[in-house]
Structures are given as structure tokens and as C-alpha cells.
C-alpha positions as CSV (number, residue, x, y, z in Angstrom):
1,X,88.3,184.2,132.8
2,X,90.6,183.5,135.9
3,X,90.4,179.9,134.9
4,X,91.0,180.4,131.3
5,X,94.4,182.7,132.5
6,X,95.4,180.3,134.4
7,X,95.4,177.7,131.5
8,X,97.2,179.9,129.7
9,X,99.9,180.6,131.8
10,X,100.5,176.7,132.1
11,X,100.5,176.1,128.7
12,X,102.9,178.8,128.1
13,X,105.1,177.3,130.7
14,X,105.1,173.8,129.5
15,X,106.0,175.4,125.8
16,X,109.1,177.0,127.4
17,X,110.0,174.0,129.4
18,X,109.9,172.2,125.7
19,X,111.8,174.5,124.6
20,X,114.6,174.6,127.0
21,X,115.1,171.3,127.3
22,X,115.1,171.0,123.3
23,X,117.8,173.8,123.6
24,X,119.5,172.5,126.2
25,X,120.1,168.7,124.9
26,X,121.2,170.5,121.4
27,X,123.6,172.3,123.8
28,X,125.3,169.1,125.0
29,X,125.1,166.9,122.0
30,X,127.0,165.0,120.8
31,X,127.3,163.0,124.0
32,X,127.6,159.7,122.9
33,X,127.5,157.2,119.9
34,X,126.2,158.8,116.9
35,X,124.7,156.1,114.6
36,X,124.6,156.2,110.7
37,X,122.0,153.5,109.9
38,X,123.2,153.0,105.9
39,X,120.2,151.0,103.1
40,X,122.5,149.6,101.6
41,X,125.5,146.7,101.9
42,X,129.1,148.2,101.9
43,X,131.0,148.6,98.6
44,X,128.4,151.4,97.1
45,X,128.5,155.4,97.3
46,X,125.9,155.8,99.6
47,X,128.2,153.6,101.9
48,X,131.2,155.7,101.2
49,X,129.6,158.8,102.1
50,X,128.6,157.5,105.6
51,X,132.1,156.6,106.0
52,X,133.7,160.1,105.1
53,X,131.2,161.1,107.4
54,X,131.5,159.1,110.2
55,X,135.0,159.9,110.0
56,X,134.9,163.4,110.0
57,X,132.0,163.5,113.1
58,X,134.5,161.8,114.8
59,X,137.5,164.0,114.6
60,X,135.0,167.3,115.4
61,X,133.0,165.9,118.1
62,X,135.4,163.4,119.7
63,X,132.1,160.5,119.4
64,X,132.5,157.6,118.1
65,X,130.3,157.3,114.9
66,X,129.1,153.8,114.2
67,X,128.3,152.8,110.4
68,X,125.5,150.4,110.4
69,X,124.5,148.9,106.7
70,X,121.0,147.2,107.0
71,X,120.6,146.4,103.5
72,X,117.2,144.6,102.1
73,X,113.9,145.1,100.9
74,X,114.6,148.2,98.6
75,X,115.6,150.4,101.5
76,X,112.5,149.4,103.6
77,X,114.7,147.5,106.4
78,X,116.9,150.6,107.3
79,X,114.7,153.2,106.8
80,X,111.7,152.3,108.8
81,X,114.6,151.3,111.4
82,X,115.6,155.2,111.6
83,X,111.6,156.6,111.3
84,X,111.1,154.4,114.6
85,X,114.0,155.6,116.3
86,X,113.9,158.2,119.2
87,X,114.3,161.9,117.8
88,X,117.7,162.8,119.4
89,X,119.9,162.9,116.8
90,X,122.0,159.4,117.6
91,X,120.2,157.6,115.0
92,X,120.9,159.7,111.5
93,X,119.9,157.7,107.4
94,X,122.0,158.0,105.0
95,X,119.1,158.2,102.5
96,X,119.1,158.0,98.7
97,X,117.0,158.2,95.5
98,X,114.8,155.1,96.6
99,X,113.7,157.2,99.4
100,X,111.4,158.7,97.2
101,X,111.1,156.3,94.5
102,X,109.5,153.4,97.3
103,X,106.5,155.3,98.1
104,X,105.3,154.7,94.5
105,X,106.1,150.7,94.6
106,X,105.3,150.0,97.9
107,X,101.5,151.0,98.7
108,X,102.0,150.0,102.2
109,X,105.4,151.3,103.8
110,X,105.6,151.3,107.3
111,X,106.5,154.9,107.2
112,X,105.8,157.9,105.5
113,X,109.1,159.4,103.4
114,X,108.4,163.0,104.6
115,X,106.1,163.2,107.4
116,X,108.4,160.3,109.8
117,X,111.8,161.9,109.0
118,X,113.8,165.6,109.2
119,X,116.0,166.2,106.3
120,X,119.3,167.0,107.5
121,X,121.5,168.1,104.5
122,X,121.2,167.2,100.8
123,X,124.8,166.0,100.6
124,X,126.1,165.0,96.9
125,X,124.3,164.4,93.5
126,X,125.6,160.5,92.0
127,X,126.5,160.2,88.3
128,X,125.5,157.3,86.7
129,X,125.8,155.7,84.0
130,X,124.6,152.7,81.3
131,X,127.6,150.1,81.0
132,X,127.9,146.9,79.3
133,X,130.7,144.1,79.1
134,X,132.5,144.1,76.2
135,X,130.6,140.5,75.4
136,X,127.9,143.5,73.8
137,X,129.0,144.1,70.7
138,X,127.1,147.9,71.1
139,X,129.3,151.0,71.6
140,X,126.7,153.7,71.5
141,X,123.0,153.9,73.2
142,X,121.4,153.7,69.7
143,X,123.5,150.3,68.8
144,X,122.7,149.1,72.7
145,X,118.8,149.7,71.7
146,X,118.9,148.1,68.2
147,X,120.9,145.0,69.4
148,X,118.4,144.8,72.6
149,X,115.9,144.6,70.1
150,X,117.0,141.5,67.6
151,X,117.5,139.4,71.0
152,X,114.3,139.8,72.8
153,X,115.1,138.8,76.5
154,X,118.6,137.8,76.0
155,X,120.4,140.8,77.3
156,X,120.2,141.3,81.1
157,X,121.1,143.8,83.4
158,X,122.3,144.2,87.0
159,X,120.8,146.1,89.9
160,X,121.2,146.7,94.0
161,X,117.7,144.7,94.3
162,X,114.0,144.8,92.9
163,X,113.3,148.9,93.1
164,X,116.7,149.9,93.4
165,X,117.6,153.0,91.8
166,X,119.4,150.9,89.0
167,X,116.5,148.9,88.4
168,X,114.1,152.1,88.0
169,X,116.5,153.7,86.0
170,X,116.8,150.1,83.5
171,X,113.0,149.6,83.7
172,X,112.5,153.4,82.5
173,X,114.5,152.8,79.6
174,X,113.2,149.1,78.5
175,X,109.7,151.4,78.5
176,X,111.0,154.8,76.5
177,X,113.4,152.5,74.0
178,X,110.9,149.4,73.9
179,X,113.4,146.4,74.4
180,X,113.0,143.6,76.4
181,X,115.6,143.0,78.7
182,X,116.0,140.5,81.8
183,X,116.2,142.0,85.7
184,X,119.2,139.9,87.8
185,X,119.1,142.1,91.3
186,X,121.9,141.4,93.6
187,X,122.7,142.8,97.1
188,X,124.7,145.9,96.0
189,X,127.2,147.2,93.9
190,X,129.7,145.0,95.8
191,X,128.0,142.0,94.1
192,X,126.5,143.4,91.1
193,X,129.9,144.8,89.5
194,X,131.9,141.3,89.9
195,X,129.3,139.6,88.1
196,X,129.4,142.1,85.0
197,X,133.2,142.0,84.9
198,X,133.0,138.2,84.8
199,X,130.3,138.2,81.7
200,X,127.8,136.7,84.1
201,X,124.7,139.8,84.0
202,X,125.1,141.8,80.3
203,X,124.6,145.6,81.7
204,X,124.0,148.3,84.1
205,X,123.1,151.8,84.9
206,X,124.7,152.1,87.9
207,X,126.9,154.7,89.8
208,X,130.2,155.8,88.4
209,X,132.0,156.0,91.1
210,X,132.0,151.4,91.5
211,X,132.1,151.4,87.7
212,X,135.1,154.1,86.5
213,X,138.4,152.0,87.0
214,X,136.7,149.2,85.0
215,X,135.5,151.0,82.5
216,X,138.8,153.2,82.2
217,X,141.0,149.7,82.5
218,X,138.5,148.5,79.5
219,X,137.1,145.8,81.0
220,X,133.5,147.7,80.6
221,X,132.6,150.0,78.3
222,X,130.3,153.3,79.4
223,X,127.7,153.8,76.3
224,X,125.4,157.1,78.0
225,X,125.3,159.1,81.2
226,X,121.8,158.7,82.7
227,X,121.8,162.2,84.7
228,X,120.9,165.4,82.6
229,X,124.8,166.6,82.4
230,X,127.9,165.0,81.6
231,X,130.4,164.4,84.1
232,X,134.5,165.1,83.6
233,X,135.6,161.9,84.3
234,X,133.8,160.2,81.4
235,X,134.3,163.9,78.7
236,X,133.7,161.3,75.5
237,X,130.2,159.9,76.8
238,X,127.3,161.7,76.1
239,X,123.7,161.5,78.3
240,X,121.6,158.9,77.4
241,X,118.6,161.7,76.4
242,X,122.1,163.2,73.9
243,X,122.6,159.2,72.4
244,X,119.4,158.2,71.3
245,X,116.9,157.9,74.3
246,X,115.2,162.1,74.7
247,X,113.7,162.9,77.6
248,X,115.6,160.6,79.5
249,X,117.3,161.5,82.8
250,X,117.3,160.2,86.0
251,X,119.2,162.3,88.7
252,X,120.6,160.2,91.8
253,X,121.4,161.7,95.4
254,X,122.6,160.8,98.2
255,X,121.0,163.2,101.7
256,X,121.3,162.2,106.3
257,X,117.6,162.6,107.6
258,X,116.5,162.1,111.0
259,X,113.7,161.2,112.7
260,X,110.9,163.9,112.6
261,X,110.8,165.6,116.2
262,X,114.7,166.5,116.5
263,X,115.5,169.6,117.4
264,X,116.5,172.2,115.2
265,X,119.3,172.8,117.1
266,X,120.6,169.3,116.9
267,X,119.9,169.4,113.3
268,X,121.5,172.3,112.5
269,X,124.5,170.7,114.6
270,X,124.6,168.1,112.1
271,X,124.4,169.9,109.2
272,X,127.2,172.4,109.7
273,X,129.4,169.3,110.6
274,X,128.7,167.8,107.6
275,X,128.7,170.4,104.9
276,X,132.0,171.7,106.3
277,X,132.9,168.0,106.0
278,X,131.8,167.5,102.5
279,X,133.6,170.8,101.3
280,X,136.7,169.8,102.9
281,X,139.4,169.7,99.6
282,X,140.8,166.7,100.0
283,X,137.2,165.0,100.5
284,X,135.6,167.5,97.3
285,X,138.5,166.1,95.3
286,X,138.1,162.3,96.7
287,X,134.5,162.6,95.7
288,X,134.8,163.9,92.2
289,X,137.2,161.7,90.8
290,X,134.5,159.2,91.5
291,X,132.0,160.6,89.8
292,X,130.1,162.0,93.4
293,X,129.7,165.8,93.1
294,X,129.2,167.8,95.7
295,X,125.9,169.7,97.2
296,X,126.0,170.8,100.4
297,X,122.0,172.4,101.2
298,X,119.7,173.2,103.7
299,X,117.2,171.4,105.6
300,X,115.0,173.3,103.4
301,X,116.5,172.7,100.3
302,X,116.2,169.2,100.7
303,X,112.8,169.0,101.9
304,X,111.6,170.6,98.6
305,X,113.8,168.6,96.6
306,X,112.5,165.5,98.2
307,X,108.8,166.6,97.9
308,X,109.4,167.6,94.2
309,X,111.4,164.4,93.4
310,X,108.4,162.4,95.1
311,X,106.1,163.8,92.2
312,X,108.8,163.2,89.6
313,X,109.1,159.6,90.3
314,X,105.5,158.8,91.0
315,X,105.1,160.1,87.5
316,X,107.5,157.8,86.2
317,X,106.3,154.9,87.6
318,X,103.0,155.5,86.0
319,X,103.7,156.3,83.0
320,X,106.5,153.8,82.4
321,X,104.0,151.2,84.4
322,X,106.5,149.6,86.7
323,X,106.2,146.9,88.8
324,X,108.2,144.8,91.2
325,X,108.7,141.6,90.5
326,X,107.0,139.2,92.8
């Protein structure tokens, strides 16, 4: 028994020595260069968000707050970046729907989407929406659908890359509506919304917050909104389940996770820093008129989000029977 006790009292001893170090280093963080690793290139929401962010870190904790975009294979490239990172809270992803779309395209990531990562804060839902150039003669969803459908192929559409949320969200209606269109991925909404103002791709379901000026200025026209709600900015545009597609809605979000093993303490750092950030007026305002709403959670509230948006997609995949292109 003495043995056994004495077993005991060391494993008891190196749990508080974990412990107090863990508590300790959330104590004194930040203490240097926080970095947010971003999936995508700059020009897109999810890039703005890391930038209101880093901003903000800056001014509270007096770090400086690096923005690094590491765009390329669907996410894959950034995020298996962060999952390998050390667990300290210096190395934070500005995640978004492909987090949990990849695992049911990809049967081999190099990470796993919930066990390798932390959720941090679920930080804004992202409207989007379908939009065509004017070249498309259609000005509802039903007329988009019936015109897909007496040119077999000819229409194509834009998205952030093979997988990308835009491509999902295209692919999902070419299976529910039963059109054939044509996939032309580019390297983010930087290049992607040039090319439909100059006539060069046909159409998009992308975020509104790249699209709105264009749209508003009529050099695109916004035919459905592909989440379950309308949004203000667009009052005359119905969803695309309200046009002529039920049952459709795809719900895009943007969330910081970290790798799995930081500290609670460092995460619960974060996430105060950021949801006071994101509620800020000024930044609540800056967001909306683009189309980016608000959220705000828990750790916990995103984690079962995540885990229940894992199911949803992995059901939509099958059932829609997507693949990438090669």
C-alpha cells in the first residue's frame, strides 16, 4: 500500500504542477506575436474578420497580431498548419464552413476537424447569396433554373477553389434543380468577383459582403439568398428555398480555433477579447452593412455547432453525390 500511496501522491503532484503552469502561462499571455493563420487569400470575409481582429487584439493587449493568409487546397494548407502548431495560443484559425464541409471530400486530411483543434468563439454567420451578370437574362431563381436548363453546360459559375463553400453550395443546387452547370474555381473572392463583373464566369453563390456594391451599383443582379433568412441589405430578395429551390439552405460561418491542448485559461482570454471586439458598435455596424451578422458564443456553443454541422454536410454530400474534380 505504502508504494501504491506514494504513487499517488506523485501523480497528484505532477497534475498540480500541470496545472499551475497551465494557469500561470494564461496569467502572462499575451506575451508576444499572436498569429492569425487565415484559409483563405485576402479580399474575402473570412479575411476581414481576421483583420478587425487583429486589430482590436492589438489595441487590448499591446501584441502585435500578425495576419497570415495561407490559401490552397480547400483550406487543407492553413489548417493542418494551425492543428500542428504548439498549443499556446500564438497560433489561432480563422476557420470557416469548409472546416466541416472537408472532412466529407477529403478521406484523408492530415487532421481531424474536432479532435486537433479547440473552438475558441463562433464569431459571425455570412450571408450569401446566388448572383449572375446581367449577360443572364434570368431575374428570379425559377427563370435562373429554366434558362440553366435549355443551355446544358453553358452557364458557369465562380468559386474560392474546388470544395469551397461556393462550390458546395453551387453543386447542391445543380443536384436539387437538375441543371448542368460548369465549375471555374479561382483563388478567392478577390479573383472570382472581377471575373463575374467582366462577363468572364456567368454566376455565383458567394458572400454578400464582396458582392453588395456591385449588385446595388447594377453591375450584378442578386436572384436568391442561400441561408434560411433574408438579410436587410438585400429586403427585395427572397431565399433560394422561398424562389423556387425548397429545402434549400446553406448557412455559412466564420469561428478562431486553436490547437487542442491550450489552456482554458488562454482560451477564455481569447474569447472575451474577441466577443467584446465583435460587439463593439462601430465594428457590429461595419459588419452588417456587409451582409456579416454577428454571433458572439461559447467554446461550447461552437463545438456543438461544429459537430452538428459536420453531420449536416456529410449528409449533403451524399445525398447530393459530390465530388471534387480531379
Amino acid at each position: 500500500m505504502g508504494g501504491f500511496n506514494q504513487c499517488l501522491v506523485k501523480t497528484i503532484a505532477v497534475c498540480a504542477l500541470a496545472l499551475a503552469a497551465a494557469g500561470a502561462s494564461a496569467q502572462t499571455y499575451p506575451g508576444r506575436l499572436i498569429r492569425i493563420v487565415v484559409p483563405v487569400p485576402p479580399g474575402g470575409s473570412n479575411d476581414l474578420l481576421a483583420r478587425i481582429v487583429a486589430e482590436k487584439l492589438i489595441a487590448s493587449t499591446g501584441q502585435p497580431v500578425m495576419v497570415d493568409n495561407r490559401p490552397g487546397a480547400s483550406g487543407n494548407i492553413a489548417t493542418e498548419f494551425v492543428a500542428k502548431s504548439a498549443p499556446d495560443g500564438y497560433t489561432l484559425l480563422m476557420a470557416n464552413t469548409a472546416h466541416v464541409i472537408n472532412p466529407s471530400l477529403f478521406p484523408r486530411l492530415p487532421y481531424d476537424p474536432v479532435r486537433d483543434f479547440s473552438p475558441v468563439v463562433l464569431m459571425v454567420s455570412v450571408h450569401f447569396a446566388l448572383v449572375v451578370h446581367p449577360s443572364v437574362p434570368a431575374r428570379s431563381v425559377k427563370e435562373f433554373i429554366s434558362y440553366a436548363k435549355s443551355r446544358p453546360g453553358e452557364l458557369t459559375f465562380a468559386s474560392a477553389g474546388n470544395a469551397a463553400p461556393h462550390h458546395l453550395a453551387m453543386e447542391l443546387l445543380k443536384s436539387m434543380a437538375r441543371v448542368d452547370l460548369t465549375h471555374v474555381p479561382y483563388k478567392g473572392a478577390g479573383q472570382f468577383v472581377p471575373a463575374l463583373l467582366a462577363g468572364e464566369v456567368s454566376s455565383v453563390i458567394g458572400a454578400v459582403n464582396s458582392l453588395l456594391p456591385h449588385v446595388r451599383s447594377g453591375r450584378l443582379r442578386a436572384l436568391g439568398m442561400a441561408g434560411s433568412r433574408r438579410t436587410p441589405l438585400l429586403p427585395g430578395v427572397p431565399t433560394i428555398a422561398e424562389a423556387g429551390l425548397p429545402g434549400f439552405s446553406l448557412d455559412n460561418w466564420g469561428g478562431m480555433l486553436v490547437p487542442a491542448g491550450t489552456p482554458r485559461g488562454i482560451i477564455d482570454r481569447l474569447n472575451g477579447e474577441i466577443v467584446k471586439a465583435l460587439r463593439d458598435p462601430q465594428i457590429v455596424n461595419q459588419l452588417a452593412a456587409q451582409g456579416i451578422e454577428v454571433i458572439g458564443s461559447t467554446p461550447e456553443e461552437f463545438q456543438d455547432l461544429m459537430k452538428t454541422h459536420l453531420a449536416k454536410w456529410a449528409r449533403v454530400v451524399r445525398e447530393a453525390n459530390i465530388r471534387l474534380e480531379p
